[in-house]
N, C-alpha and C positions, 0 to 999 in steps of 0.2 A: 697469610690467609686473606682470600678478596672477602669481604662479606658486603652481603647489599640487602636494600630495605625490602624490596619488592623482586618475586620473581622476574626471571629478564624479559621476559615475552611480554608479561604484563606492562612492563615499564616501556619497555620501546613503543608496545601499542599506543600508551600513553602519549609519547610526545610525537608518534604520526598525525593522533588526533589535535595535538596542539597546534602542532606544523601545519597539516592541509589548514587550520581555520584561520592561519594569518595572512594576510596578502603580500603587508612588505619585507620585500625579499632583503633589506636590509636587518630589518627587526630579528625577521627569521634563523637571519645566518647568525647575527649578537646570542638568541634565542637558546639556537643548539649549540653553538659553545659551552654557555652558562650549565647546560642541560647536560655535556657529554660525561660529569662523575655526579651527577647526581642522584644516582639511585644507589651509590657507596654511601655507608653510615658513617659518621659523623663517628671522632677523637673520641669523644668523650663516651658516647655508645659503645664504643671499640673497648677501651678501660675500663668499666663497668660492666662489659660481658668478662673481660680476664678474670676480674677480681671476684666476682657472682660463683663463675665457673669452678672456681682452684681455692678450695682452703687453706689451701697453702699460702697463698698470697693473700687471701684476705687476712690473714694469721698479723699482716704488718699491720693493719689499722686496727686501733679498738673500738669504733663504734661505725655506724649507717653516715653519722655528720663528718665524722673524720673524712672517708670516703668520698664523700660530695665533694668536701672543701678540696682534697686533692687532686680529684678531676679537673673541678673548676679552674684551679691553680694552674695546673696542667695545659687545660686547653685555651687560656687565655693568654698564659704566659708563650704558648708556642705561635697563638697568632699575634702576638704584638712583637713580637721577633723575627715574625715570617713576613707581616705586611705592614709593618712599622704604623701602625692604628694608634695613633699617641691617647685615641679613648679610652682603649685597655693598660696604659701605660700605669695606673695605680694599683691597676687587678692579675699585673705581673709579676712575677715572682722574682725576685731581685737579692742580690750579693751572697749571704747564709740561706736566703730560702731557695733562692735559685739551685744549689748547693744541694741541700737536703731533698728536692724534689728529683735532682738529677739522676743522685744517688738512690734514691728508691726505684726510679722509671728504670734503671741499671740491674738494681736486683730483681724486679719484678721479671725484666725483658731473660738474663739469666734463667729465671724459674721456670718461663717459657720454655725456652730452649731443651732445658731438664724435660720438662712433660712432653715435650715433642718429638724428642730423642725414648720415652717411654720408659723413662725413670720412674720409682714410684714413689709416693710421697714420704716414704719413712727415707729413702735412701736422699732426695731431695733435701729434704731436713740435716740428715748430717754433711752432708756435701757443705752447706749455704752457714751452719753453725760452726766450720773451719774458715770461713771466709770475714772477715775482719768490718767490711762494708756491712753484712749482714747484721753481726755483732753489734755496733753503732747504731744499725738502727731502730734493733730491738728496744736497746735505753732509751730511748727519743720517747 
């Protein structure tokens, strides 16, 4: 699924307006690089609309904080992985927790899959409740 923050018309208008106002054709071209996904929302928006959307998958967290701190975990642990940022290196998720967040991102991504294919949530439920990963991380 592409999802973006701003309709496309709007957002291109956007960055014509930013383009004609710049002069150097250096900055410009750095400019719309930086600029050509940036109207795609952001990990963390992305996982917070799944979990929002699907009670079924929110079913894995028990509260709003759980939630947050997963995400957070999530999308920091995948950027200090992705761009070796040794600032996020303490706010990454690492050996068991690395583990356990895998494993959820796993079942989560599964449950997707389920509701895409247009399963429905009772049938979803027993499918994921023979599945061992699931199981585990119910107890958690």
């Amino acid at each position: 699924m592409h999802e973006i923050e701003l309709p496309q018309n709007v957002y291109n208008q956007k960055i014509i307006d930013i383009m004609n106002s710049l002069n150097d054709q250096e900055v410009r071209g750095w400019l719309e690089r930086k600029l050509q996904y940036g109207n795609e929302i952001t990990l963390g928006k992305r996982l917070c609309n799944i979990i929002k959307t699907y009670p079924i998958i929110k079913k894995l967290f028990t509260n709003r904080d759980e939630i947050d701190s997963f995400i957070n975990k999530v999308v920091n642990t995948r950027n200090y992985f992705t761009h070796y940022d040794e600032n996020l290196r303490n706010q990454a998720a690492q050996e068991d927790l690395l583990r356990e967040i895998t494993d959820k991102l796993k079942i989560i991504l599964n449950m997707c899959f389920l509701i895409d294919l247009e399963f429905n949530s009772e049938d979803i439920e027993i499918l994921m409740r023979r599945n061992e990963s699931y199981k585990n991380e119910l107890k958690r």
